[in-house]
C-alpha positions as CSV (number, residue, x, y, z in Angstrom):
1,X,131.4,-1.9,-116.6
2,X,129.9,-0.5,-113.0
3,X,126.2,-1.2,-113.4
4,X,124.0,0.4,-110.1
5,X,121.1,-2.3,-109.5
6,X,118.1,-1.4,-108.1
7,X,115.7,-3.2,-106.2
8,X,113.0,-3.3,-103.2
9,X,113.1,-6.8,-104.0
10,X,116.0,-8.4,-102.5
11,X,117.5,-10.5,-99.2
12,X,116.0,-11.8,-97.3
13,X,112.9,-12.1,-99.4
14,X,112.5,-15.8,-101.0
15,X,110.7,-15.3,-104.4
16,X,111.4,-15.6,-108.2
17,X,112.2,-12.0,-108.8
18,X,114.9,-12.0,-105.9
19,X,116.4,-15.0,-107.4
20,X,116.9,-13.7,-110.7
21,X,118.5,-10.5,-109.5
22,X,120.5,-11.9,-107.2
23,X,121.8,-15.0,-109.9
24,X,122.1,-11.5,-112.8
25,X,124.5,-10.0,-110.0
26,X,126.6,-13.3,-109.3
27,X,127.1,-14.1,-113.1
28,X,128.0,-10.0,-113.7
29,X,130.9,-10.4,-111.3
30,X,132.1,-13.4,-113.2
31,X,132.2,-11.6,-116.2
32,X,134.4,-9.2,-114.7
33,X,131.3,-6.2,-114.1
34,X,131.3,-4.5,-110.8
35,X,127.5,-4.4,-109.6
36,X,126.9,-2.1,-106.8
37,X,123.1,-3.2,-105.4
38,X,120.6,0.0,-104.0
39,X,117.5,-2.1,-101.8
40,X,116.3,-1.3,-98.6
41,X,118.8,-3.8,-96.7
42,X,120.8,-1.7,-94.3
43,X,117.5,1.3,-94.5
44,X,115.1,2.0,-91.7
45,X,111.8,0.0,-93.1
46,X,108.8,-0.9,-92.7
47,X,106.4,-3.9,-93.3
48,X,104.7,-4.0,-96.6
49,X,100.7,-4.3,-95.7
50,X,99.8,-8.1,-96.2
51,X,103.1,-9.1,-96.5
52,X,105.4,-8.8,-93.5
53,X,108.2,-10.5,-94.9
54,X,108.8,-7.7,-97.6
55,X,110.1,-4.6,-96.3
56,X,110.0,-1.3,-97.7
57,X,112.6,1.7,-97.1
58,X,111.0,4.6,-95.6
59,X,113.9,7.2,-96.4
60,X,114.6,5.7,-99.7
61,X,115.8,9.4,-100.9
62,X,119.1,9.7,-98.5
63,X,120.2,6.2,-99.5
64,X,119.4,7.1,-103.4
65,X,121.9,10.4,-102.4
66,X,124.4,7.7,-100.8
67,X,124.7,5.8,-103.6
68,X,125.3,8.4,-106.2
69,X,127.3,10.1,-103.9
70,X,131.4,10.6,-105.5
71,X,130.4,7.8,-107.8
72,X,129.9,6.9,-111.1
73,X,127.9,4.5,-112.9
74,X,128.8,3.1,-116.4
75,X,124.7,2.0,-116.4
76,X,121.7,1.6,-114.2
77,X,118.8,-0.3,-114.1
78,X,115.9,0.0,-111.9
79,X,114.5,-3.5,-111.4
80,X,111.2,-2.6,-109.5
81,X,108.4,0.1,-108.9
82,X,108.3,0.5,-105.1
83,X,110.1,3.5,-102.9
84,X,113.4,2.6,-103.9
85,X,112.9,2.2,-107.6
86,X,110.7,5.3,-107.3
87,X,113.5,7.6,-105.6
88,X,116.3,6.0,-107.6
89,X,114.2,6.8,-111.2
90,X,113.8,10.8,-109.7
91,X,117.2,11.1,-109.3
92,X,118.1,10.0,-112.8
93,X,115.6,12.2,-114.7
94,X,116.5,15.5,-112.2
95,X,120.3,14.6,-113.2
96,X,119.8,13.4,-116.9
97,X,121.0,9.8,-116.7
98,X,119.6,6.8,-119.0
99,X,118.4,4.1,-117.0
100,X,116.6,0.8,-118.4
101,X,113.9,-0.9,-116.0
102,X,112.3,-4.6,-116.0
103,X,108.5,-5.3,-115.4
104,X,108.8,-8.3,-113.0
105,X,105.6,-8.4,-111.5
106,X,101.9,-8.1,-112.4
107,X,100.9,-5.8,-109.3
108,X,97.7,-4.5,-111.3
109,X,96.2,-7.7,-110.9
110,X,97.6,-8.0,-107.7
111,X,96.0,-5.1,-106.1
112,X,92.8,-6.1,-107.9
113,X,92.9,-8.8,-106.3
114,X,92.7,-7.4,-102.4
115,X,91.2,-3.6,-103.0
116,X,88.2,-2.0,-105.4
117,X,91.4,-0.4,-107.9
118,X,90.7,-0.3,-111.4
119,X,93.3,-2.0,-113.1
120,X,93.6,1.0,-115.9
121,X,94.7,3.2,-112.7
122,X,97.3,0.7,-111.6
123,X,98.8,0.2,-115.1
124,X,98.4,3.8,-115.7
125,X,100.8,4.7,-112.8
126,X,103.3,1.7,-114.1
127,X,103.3,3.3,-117.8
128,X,103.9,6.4,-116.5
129,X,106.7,5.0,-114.2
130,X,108.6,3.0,-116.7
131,X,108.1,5.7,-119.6
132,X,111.1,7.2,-119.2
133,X,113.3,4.4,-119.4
134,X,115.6,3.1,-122.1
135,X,113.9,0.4,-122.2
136,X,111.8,-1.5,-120.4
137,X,112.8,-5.3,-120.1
138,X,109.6,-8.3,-120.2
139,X,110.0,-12.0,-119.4
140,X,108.3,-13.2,-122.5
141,X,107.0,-12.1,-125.6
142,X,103.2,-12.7,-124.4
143,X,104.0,-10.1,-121.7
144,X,105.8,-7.3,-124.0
145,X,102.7,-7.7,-126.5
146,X,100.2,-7.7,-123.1
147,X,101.9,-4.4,-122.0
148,X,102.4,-3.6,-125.8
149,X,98.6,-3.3,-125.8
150,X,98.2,-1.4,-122.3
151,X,100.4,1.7,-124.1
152,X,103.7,0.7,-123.0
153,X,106.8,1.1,-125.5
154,X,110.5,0.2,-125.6
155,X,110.0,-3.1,-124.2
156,X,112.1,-6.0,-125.0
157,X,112.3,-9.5,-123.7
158,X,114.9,-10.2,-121.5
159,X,114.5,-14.5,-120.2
160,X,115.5,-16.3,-117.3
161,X,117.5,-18.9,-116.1
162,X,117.8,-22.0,-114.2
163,X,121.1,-23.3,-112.1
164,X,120.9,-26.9,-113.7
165,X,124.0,-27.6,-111.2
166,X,121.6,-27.1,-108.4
167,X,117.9,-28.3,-110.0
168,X,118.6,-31.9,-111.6
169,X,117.0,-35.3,-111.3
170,X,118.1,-36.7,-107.9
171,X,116.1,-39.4,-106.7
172,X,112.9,-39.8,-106.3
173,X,112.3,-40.8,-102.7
174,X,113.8,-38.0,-100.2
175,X,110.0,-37.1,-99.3
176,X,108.9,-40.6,-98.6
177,X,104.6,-40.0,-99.2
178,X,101.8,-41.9,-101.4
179,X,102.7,-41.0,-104.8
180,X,101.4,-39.3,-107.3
181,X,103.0,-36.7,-105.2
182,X,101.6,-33.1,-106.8
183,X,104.0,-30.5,-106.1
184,X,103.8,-26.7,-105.8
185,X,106.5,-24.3,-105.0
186,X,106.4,-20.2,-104.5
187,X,104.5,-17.7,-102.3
188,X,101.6,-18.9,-100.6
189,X,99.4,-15.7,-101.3
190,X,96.1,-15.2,-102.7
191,X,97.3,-13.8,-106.4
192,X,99.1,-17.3,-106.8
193,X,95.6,-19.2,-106.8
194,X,96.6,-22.0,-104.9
195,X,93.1,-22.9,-103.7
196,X,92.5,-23.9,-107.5
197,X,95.1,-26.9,-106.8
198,X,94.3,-27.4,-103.3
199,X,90.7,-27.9,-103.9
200,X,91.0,-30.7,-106.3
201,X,90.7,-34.4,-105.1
202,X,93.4,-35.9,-106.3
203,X,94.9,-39.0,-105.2
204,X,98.6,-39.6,-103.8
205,X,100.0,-36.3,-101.6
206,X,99.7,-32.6,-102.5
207,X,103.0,-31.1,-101.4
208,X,103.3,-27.3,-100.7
209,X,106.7,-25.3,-100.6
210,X,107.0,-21.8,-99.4
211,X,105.4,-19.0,-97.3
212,X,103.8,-16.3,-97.4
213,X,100.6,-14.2,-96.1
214,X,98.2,-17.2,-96.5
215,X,100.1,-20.5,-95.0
216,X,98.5,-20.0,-91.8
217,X,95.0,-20.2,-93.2
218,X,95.6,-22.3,-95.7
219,X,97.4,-25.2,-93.4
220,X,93.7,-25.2,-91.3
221,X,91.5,-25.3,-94.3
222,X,93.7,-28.1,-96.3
223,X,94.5,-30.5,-93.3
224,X,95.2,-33.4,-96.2
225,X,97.9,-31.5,-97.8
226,X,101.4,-31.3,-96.9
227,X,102.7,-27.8,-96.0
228,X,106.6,-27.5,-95.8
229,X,107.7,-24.5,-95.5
230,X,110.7,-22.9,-96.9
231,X,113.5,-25.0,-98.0
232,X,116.4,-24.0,-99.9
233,X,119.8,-25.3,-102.3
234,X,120.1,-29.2,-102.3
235,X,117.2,-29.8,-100.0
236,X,115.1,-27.7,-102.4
237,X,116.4,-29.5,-105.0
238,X,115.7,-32.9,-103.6
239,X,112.5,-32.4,-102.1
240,X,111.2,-31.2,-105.9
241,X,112.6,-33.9,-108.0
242,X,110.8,-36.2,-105.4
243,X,107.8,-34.9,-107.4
244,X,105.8,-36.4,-109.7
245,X,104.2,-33.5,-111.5
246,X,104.8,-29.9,-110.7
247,X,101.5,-27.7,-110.5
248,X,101.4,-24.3,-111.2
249,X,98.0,-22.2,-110.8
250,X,98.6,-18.9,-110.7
251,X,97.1,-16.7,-113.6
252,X,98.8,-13.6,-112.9
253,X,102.7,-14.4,-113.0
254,X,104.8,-12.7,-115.6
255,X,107.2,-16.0,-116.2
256,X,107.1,-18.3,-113.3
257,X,110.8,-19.2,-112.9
258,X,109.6,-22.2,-110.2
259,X,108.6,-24.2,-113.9
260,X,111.7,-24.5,-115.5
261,X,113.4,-25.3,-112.4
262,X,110.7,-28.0,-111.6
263,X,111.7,-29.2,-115.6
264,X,115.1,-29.0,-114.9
265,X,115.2,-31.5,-112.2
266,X,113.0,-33.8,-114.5
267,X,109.2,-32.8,-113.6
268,X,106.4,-32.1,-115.8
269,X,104.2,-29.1,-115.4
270,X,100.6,-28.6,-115.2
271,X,98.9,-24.9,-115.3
272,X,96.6,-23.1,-117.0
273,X,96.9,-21.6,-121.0
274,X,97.7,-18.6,-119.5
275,X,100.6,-15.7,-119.9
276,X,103.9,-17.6,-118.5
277,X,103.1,-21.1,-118.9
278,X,102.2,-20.5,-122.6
279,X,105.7,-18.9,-123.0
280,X,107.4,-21.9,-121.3
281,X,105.6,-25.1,-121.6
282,X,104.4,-27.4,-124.7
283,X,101.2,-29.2,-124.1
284,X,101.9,-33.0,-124.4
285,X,106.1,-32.1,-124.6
286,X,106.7,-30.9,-121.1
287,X,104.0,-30.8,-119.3
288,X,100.0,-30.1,-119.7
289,X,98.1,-26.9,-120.5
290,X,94.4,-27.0,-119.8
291,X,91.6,-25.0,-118.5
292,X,90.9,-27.8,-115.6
293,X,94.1,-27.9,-113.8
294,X,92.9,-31.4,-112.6
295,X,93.1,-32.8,-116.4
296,X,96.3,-31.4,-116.8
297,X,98.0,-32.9,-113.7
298,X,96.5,-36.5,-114.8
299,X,98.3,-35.8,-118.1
300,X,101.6,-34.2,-117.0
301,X,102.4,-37.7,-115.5
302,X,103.1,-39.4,-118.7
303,X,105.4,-36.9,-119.8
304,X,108.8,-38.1,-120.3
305,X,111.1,-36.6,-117.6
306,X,113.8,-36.5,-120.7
307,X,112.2,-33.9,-122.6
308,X,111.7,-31.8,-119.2
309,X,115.9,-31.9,-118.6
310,X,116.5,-31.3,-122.1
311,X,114.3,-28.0,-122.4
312,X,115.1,-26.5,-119.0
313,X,118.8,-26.9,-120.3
314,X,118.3,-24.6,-122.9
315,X,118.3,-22.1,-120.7
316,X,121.0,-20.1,-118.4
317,X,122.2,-17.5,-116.4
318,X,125.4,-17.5,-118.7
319,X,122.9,-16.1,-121.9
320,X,120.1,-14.4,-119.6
321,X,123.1,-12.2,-118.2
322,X,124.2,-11.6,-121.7
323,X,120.9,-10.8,-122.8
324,X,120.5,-8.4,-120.2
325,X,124.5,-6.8,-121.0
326,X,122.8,-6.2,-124.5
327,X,120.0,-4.3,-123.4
328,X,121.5,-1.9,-120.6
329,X,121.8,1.8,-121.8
330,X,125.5,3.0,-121.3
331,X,125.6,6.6,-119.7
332,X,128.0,7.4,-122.0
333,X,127.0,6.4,-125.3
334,X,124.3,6.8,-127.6
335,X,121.1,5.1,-127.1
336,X,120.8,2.2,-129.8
337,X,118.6,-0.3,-130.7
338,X,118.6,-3.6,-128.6
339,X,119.5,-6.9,-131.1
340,X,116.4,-8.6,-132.2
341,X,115.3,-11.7,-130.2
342,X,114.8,-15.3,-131.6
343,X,113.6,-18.2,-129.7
344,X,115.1,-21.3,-130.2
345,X,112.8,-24.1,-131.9
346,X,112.0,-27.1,-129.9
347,X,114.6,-30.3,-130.2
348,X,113.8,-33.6,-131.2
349,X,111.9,-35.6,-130.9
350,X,109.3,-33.4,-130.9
351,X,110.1,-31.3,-134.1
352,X,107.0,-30.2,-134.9
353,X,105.8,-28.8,-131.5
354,X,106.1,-25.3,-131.2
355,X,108.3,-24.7,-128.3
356,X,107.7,-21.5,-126.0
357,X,108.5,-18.4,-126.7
358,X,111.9,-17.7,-125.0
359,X,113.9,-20.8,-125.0
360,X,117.6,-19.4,-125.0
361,X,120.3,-22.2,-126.7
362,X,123.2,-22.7,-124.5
């Protein structure tokens, strides 16, 4: 199959929604798919306000005519909503062609978050752009019944995935600092809620990977925590299983991949009982849900580490990719319905926890 990706998200950007495209495309090609990717690298761009490290195509139109140009695709999907996604969804409904879309991102609350917009006009303008689609593809069943609720229709869950080659227990001593060490990885922005973690006197280190919009700010106003910046492959890897508990604040992400990479490498989450962490951890089994964050980091340290490996290995980009397969719309053929979903129960020794809603068996 030649499947036409599209995406504003993609390299160089360093953020969960670039790593699941980018891990969709590599396991495609092993399969034997071609995957041609549409994103503003190679376009004339500028710097999305707030965020300089995302760039956005200013032309996106001529490089949505290049790409269609003497080609054909046996299925597209459009991955995101911004000028690319936006020019590459016109083109299919002027020419007639089924495309599927994903909802990676909760930009509503986003935008809330840094201008006066009503959310029902943000989400109004996303229902309107992913209406035409297919389908539209959700991270978890939380979010296709949130969405579900805001008028959106055709949605079906499509999980992630964790490299458990690259994320797995290896040692617990490559960052060297008073332990508990408290951990957070992702963008340091305001929508990720980081000051609800960094505010909290806790003892040991509080550890920060990543960048973003806020690290400048944030590295004055938190002097005591430790700020370090983008890392990536085995020195990611080793600098998070150094952790002690993994801490995830943000109330606005759609999954949170971060989590079950932190739980495949043997750490225990703590977050909030909101949408994403509901879907992926069990209080008491794999981490700590609780409305004070400080409570649940206390807690996620006696989780066993065990029951961590053994649910992040439940999921992978050998079944997400599948999963995805199943629910692109083929130009050619008739549009059908996508299979149904089933979550996989959680394992012992914990049989009667209820496990997340999207665990994938492997």
């Amino acid at each position: 199959m030649r499947i036409l990706l599209v995406t504003d998200a993609w390299a160089p950007q360093v953020n969960g929604v670039v790593r699941t495209l980018e891990k969709t495309r590599e396991t495609l090609l092993e399969f034997g798919h071609q995957v041609e990717v549409l994103s503003p690298e190679g376009q004339r761009t500028l710097p999305c306000p707030g965020y300089s490290e995302i760039r956005l195509a200013t032309r996106p139109q001529q490089a949505v005519r290049q790409a269609f140009s003497g080609r054909a695709f046996d299925a597209i999907h459009i991955a995101t909503e911004g000028p690319v996604g936006m020019a590459a969804r016109r083109w299919c409904i002027r020419h007639a062609l089924p495309f599927t879309t994903s909802y990676h991102t909760r930009f509503p609350e986003y935008i809330r978050m840094r201008a006066p917009v009503p959310l029902a006009w943000s989400y109004a303008y996303l229902r309107r752009f992913h209406a035409p689609a297919t389908r539209t593809l959700v991270r978890t069943d939380t979010q296709r019944q949130l969405l579900a609720e805001r008028g959106f229709s055709d949605l079906a869950i499509w999980p992630g995935g964790v490299d458990t080659q690259l994320f797995r227990p290896r040692g617990r001593d490559h960052l060297g600092l008073p332990r508990p060490i408290s951990l957070y990885m992702g963008r340091v922005a305001p929508e990720k809620n980081l000051e609800a973690f960094l505010d909290l006197d806790l003892p040991g280190s509080q550890v920060v990977i990543g960048g973003g919009p806020a690290l400048d700010g944030y590295r004055k106003r938190y002097p005591q925590a430790h700020f370090l910046g983008y890392r990536h492959g085995e020195e990611l890897a080793e600098v998070l299983s150094s952790a002690d508990v993994f801490v995830f604040p943000s109330c606005t992400d759609t999954l949170g991949l971060v989590m079950l990479e932190a739980m495949a490498c043997g750490v225990p989450v703590a977050a909030f009982p909101v949408p994403g962490p509901k879907d992926l951890i069990t209080d008491g089994g794999n981490g700590a849900l609780d409305e004070d964050l400080r409570s649940a980091i206390f807690r996620a340290l006696s989780i066993d580490s065990e029951a961590c490996i053994e649910f992040a290995a439940r999921f992978s980009w050998t079944n997400s990719t599948r999963r995805f397969l199943d629910m692109l719309q083929p130009i050619d053929e008739p549009n059908e319905s996508v299979p149904a979903y089933n979550p996989v129960p959680w394992p012992s020794p914990l049989p009667d926890r209820k496990v997340g809603s999207i665990a994938l068996e492997n």
